[in-house]
C-alpha positions as CSV (number, residue, x, y, z in Angstrom):
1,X,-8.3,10.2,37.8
2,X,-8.4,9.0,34.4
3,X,-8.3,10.2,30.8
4,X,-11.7,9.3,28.3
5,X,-12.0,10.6,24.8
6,X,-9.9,13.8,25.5
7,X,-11.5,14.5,28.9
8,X,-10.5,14.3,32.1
9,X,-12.8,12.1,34.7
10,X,-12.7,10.8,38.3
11,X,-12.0,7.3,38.1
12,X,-14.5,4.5,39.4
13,X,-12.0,3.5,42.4
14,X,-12.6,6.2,44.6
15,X,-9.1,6.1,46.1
16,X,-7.6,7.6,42.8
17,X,-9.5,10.9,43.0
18,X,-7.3,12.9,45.0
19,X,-5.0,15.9,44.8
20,X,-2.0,16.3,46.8
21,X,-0.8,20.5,47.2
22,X,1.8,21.6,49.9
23,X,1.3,18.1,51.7
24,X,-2.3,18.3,52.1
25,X,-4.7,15.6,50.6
26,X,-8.1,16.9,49.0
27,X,-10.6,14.2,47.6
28,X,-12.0,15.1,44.0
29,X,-15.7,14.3,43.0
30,X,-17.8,14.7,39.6
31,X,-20.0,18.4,39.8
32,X,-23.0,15.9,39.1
33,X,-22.2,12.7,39.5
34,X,-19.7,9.8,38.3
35,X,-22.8,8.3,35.9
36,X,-22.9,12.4,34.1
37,X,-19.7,12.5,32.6
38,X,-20.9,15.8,30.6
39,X,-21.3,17.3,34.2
40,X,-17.9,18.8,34.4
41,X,-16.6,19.1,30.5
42,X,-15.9,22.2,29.2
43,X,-14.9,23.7,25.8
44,X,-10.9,23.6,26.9
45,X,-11.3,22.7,30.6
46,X,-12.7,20.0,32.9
47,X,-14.2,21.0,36.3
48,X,-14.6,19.2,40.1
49,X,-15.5,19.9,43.6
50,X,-12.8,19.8,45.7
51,X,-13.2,18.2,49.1
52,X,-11.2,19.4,51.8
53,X,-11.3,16.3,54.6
54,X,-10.5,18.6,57.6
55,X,-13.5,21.1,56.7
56,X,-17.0,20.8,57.8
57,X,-18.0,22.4,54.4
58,X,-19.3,20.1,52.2
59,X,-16.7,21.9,49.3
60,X,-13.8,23.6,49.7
61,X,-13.5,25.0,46.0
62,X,-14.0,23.7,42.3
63,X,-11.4,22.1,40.7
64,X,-10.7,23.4,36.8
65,X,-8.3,21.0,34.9
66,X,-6.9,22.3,31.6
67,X,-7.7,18.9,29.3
68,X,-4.4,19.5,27.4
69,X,-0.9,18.3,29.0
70,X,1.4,20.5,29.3
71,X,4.1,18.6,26.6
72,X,1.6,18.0,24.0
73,X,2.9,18.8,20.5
74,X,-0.6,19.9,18.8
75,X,0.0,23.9,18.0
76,X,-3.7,24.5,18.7
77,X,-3.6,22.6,22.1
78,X,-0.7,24.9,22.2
79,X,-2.9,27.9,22.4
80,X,-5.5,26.8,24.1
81,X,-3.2,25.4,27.1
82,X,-1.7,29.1,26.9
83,X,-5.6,30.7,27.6
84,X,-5.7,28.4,30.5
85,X,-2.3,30.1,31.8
86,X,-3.3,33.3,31.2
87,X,-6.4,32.8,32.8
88,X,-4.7,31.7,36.0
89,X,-2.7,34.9,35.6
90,X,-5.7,37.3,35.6
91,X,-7.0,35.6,38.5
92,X,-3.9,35.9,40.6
93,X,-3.6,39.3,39.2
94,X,-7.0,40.3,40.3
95,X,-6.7,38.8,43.8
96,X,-3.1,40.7,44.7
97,X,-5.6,43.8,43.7
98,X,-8.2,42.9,45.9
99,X,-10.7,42.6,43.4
100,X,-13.8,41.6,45.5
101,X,-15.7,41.6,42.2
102,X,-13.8,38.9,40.9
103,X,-13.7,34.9,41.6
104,X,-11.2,34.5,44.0
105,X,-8.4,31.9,43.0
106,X,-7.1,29.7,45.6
107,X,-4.0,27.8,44.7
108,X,-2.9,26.0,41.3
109,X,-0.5,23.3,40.3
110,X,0.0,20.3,37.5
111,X,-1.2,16.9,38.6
112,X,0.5,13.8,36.7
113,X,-2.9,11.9,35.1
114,X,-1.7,8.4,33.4
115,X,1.9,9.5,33.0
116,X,1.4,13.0,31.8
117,X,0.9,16.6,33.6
118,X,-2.0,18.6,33.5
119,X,-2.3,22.2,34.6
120,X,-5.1,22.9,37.6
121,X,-6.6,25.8,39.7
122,X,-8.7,26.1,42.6
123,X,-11.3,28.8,42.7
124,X,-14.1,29.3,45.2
125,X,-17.3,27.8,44.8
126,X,-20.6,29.9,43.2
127,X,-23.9,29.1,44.4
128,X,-25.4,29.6,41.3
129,X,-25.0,31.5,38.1
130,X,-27.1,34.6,36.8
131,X,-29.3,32.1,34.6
132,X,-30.3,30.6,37.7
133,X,-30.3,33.5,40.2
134,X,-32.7,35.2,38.1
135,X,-34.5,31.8,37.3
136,X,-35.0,31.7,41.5
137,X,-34.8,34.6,42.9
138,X,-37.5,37.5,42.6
139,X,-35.4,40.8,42.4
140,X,-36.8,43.9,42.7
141,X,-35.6,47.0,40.5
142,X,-33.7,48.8,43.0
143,X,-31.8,45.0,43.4
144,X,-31.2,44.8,39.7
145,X,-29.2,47.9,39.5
146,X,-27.2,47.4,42.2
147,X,-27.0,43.7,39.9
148,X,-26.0,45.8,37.1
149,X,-23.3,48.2,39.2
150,X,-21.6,45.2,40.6
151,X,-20.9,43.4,37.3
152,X,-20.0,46.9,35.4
153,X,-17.5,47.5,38.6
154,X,-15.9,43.8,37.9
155,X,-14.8,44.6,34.8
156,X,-14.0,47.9,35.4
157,X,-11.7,46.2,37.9
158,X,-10.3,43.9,35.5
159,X,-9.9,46.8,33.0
160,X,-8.1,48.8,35.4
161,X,-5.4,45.7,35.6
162,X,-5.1,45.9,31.9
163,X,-7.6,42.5,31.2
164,X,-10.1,42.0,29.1
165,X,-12.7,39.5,29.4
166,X,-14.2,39.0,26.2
167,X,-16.9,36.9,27.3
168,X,-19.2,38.3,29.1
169,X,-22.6,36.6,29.8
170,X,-24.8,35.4,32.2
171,X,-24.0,32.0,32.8
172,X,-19.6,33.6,33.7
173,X,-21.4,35.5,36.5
174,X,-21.6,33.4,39.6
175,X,-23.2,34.1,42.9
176,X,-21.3,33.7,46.5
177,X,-23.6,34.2,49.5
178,X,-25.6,36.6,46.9
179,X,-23.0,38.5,45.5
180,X,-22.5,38.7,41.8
181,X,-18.8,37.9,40.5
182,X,-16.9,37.5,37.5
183,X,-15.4,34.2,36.1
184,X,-14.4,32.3,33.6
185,X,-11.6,34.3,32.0
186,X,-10.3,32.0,29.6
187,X,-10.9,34.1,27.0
188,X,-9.2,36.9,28.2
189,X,-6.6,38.9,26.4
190,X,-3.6,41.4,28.0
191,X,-2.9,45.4,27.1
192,X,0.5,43.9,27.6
193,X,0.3,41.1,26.1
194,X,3.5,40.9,23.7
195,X,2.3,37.9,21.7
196,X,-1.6,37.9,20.4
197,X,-2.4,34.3,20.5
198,X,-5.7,34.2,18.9
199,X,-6.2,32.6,15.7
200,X,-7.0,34.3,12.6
201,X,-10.7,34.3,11.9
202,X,-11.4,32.7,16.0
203,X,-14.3,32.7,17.3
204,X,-13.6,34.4,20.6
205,X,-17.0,35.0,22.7
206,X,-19.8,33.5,23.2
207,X,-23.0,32.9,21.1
208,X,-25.8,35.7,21.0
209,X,-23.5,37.9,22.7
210,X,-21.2,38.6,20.5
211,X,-19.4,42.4,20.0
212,X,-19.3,43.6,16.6
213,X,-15.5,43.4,16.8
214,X,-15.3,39.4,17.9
215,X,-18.2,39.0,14.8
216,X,-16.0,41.1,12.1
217,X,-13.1,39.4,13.7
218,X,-14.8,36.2,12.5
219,X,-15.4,37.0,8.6
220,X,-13.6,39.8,8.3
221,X,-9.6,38.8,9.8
222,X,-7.0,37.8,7.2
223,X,-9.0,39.1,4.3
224,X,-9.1,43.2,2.4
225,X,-12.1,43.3,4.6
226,X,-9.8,44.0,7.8
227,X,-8.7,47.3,6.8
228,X,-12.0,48.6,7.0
229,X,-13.9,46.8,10.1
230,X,-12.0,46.4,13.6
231,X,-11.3,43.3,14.5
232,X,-9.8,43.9,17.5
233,X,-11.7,42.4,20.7
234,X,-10.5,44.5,23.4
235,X,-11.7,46.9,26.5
236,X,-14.4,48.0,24.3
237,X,-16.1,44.9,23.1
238,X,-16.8,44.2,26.8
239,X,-18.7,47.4,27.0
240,X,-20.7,46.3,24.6
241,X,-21.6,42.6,26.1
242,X,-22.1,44.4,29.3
243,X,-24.9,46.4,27.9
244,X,-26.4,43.3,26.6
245,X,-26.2,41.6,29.9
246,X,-27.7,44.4,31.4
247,X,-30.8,44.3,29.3
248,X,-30.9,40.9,29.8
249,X,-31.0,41.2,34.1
250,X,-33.9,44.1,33.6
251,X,-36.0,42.7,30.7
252,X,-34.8,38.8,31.3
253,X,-33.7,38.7,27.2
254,X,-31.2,39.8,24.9
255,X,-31.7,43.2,22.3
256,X,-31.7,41.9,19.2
257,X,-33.1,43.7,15.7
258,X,-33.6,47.3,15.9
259,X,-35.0,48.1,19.4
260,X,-36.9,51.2,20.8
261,X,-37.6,52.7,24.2
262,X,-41.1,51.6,23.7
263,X,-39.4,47.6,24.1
264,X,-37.7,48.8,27.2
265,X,-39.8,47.8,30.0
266,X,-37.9,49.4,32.4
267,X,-39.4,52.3,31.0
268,X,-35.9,54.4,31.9
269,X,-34.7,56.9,29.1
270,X,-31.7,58.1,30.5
271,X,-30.7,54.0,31.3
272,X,-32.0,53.0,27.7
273,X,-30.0,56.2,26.1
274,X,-27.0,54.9,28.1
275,X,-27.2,51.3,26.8
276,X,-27.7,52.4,23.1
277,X,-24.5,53.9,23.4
278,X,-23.1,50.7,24.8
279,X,-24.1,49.2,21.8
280,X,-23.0,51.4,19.2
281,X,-21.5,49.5,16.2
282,X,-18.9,51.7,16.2
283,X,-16.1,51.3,19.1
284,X,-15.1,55.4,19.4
285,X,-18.7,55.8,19.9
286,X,-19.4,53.7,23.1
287,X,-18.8,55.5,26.6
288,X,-16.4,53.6,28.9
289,X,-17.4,52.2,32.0
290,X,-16.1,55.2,34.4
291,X,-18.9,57.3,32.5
292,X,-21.8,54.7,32.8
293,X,-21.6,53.3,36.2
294,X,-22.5,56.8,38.0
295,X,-24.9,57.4,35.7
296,X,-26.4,53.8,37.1
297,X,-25.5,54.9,40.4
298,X,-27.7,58.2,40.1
299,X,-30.6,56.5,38.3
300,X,-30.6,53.9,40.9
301,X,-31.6,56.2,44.2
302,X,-35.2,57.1,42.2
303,X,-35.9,53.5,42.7
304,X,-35.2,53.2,46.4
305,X,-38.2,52.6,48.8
């Protein structure tokens, strides 16, 4: 492995792409290949297939390097190499719950990488992402609610462990033998947590999906604007990017402007009532997920066959 510009990448010999964990040897390859470098950067994070030489799977897992050592000196590769431990965490957190809804995590270290150590998990491998399910696939109604459940119940689960994800979109919901789950929580933040490690005036989410909390958050933090807008991204901010990923599955785009039932193709009140709540500017005035998902649940059986 080698270091290029800030980012971790498999080196040309080969025989340097390895990683060694409780005396077994796994070979590491590029997601694309070694000429796409951009294949496996991330914002914080670097990702790999994982080859496991006695397994007649093509890949055992995907490889997620944090690109910050773990000694660096640089207070806001500080924060972000925190996320990444954080994130490991809530994985291994969610897995001693036997959260089915969740990516499972398989095992995580530091690897040395031209004299310095760099934090690594192994998670199972997706088969796809939402973006490209619902690019490929041709799902039925009754399929998307069930779509819909499954992802609500995920975070539900997460919630339930006292995590938040806060950000929630279609391309951190992956697909394993068709089965939606939850991943990427690197942005996720603790009920516990004793020390808030997000910086004043962050962006924490992602783009177009934003809750009004992570966008007052964003102009609002550190000025006499945050006594009067919340700014706090937290259980109820992912209600809110739920119900714009749930639009998204049924109408395959995002609500944006003032909507009406007449631009709901689903042409469901009592689901189109339900997700205007979700998406009520104001937090006290979104439900919480234990209300919605039976009323998802009910809707769901007038679609069956």
């Amino acid at each position: 492995m080698r270091i290029l510009s800030g980012n971790i990448l498999c080196s040309e010999d080969k025989g340097k792409n390895f990683l060694e964990f409780e005396e077994k040897l796994y070979s590491i390859e590029p997601l694309v290949s070694m000429d796409d470098i951009e294949g496996g950067k991330g914002g914080n994070s670097n990702v790999f297939k994982l080859i496991d030489p006695d397994d007649s799977d093509d890949i055992y897992g995907i490889l997620k390097f944090c690109k910050y050592h773990i000694d660096t000196d640089d207070e806001t590769e500080k924060v972000r190499l925190e996320r990444f431990k954080n994130e490991i965490r809530a994985l291994k957190k969610a897995k001693d719950a036997g959260s089915d809804d969740i990516i499972e995590i398989r095992f995580n270290d530091a690897k040395e990488i031209e004299g310095q150590d760099y934090l690594y998990y192994v998670m199972e491998k997706g088969d796809s992402d939402m973006l490209d399910y619902m690019k490929d696939n041709q799902i039925d109604v009754q399929q998307k609610f069930v779509l819909c459940i499954d992802v609500m119940n995920g975070i539900n689960q997460l919630h339930s462990l006292g995590i938040y994800h806060r950000d929630i979109k279609p391309d951190n919901i992956f697909f394993i033998n068709n089965r939606p789950k939850i991943g990427d929580l690197g942005l996720i933040d603790y009920r516990d947590q004793d020390q808030n490690i997000d910086v004043v005036r962050e962006k924490i989410g992602p783009s177009g999906w934003l809750s009004p909390e992570a966008v007052n958050k964003m102009l609002c933090e550190g000025t006499t604007f945050e006594d009067v807008h919340c700014c706090k991204i937290k259980e109820y901010s992912d209600v809110f990017q739920l119900a714009k990923l749930i639009w998204y599955i049924f109408e395959g785009t995002a609500p944006v402007g003032q909507v009406s039932l007449e631009d709901f193709k689903l042409d469901n009140p009592t689901i189109y009532e339900t997700l205007m709540g979700m998406l009520q500017y104001s937090k006290e005035k979104r439900p919480k997920l234990d209300d919605v998902i039976p009323i998802f649940t009910n809707e769901a059986h007038s679609y069956r066959a």
